[in-house]
PyMOL CGO cylinders between C-alpha atoms (Angstrom):
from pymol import cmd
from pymol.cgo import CYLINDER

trace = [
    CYLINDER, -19.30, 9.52, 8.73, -15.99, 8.19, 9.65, 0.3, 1, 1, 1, 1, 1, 1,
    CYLINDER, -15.99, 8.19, 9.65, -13.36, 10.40, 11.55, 0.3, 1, 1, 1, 1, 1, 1,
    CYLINDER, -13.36, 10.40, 11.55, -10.54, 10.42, 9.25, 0.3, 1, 1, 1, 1, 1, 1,
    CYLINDER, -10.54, 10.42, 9.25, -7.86, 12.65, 10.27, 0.3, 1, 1, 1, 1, 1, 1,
    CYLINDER, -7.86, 12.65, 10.27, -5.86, 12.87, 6.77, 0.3, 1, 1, 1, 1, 1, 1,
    CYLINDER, -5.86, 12.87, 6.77, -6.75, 15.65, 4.25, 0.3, 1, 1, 1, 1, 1, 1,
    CYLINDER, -6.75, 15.65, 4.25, -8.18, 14.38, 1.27, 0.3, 1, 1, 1, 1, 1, 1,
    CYLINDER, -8.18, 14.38, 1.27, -6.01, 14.15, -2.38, 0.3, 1, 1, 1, 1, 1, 1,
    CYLINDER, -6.01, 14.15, -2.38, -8.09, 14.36, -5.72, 0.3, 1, 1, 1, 1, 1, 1,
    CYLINDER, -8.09, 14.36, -5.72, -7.45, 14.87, -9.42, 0.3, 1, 1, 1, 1, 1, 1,
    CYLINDER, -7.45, 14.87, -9.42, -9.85, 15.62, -12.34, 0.3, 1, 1, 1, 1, 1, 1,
    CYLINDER, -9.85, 15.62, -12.34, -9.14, 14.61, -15.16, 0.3, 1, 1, 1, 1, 1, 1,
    CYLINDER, -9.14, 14.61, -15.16, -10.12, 17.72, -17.37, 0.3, 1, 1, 1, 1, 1, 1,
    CYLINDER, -10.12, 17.72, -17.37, -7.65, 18.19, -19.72, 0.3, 1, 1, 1, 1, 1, 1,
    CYLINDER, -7.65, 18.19, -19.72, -8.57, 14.66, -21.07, 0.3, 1, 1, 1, 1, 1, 1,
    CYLINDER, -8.57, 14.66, -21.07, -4.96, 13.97, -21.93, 0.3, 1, 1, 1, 1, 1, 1,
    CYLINDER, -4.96, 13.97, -21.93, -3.91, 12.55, -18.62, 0.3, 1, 1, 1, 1, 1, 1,
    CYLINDER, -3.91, 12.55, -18.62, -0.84, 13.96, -18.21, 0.3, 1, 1, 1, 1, 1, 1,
    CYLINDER, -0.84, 13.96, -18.21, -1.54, 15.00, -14.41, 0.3, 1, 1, 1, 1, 1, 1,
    CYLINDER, -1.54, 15.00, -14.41, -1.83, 11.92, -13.07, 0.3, 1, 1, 1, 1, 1, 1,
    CYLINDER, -1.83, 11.92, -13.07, 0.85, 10.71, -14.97, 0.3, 1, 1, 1, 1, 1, 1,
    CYLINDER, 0.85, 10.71, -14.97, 2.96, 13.57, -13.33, 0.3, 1, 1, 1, 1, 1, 1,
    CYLINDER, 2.96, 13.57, -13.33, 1.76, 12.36, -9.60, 0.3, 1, 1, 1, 1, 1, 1,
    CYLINDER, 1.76, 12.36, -9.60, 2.80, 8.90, -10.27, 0.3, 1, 1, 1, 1, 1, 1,
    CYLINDER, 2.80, 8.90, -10.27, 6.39, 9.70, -11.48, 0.3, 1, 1, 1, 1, 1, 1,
    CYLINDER, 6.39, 9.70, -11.48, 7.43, 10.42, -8.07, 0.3, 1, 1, 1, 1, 1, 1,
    CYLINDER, 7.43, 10.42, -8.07, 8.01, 7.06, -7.75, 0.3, 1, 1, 1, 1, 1, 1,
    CYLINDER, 8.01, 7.06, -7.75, 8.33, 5.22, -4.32, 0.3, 1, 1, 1, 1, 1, 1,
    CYLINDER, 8.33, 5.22, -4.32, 6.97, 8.92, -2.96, 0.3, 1, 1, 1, 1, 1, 1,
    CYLINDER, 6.97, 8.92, -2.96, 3.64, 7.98, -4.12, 0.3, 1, 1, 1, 1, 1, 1,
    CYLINDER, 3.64, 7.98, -4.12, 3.51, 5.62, -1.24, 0.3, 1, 1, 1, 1, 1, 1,
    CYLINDER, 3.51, 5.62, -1.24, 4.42, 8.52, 1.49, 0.3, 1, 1, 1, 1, 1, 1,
    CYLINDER, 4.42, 8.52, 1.49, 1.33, 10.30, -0.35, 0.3, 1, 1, 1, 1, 1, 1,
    CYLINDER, 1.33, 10.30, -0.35, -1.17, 7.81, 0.26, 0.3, 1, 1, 1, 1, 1, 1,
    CYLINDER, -1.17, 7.81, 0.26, -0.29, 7.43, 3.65, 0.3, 1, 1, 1, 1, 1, 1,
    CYLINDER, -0.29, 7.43, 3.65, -0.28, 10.64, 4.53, 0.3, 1, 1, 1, 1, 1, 1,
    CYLINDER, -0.28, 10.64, 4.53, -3.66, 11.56, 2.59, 0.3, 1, 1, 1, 1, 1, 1,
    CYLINDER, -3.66, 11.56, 2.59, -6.83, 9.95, 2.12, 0.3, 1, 1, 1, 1, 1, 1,
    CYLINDER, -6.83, 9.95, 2.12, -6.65, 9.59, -2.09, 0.3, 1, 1, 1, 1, 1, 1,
    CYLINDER, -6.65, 9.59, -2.09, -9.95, 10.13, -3.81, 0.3, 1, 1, 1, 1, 1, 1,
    CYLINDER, -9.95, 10.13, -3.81, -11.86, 10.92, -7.34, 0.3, 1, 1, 1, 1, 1, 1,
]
cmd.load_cgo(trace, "trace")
């Protein structure tokens, strides 16, 4: 188990249209500040 001090960041995609992550990665350069300030997983 590592100690990683960053909350984790997940999508589902359960509408099967993908329009959520599509939403997350229209912010742009901001999607950078999100991965370092989260650990991104499925």
């Amino acid at each position: 188990m590592t100690n990683n001090p960053k909350p984790k960041f997940a999508m589902y995609w359960a509408a099967s249209c993908g329009g959520c992550e599509i939403a997350v990665l229209n912010i742009h350069e901001k999607i950078l500040d999100v991965d370092a300030n989260f650990d991104v997983v499925f």
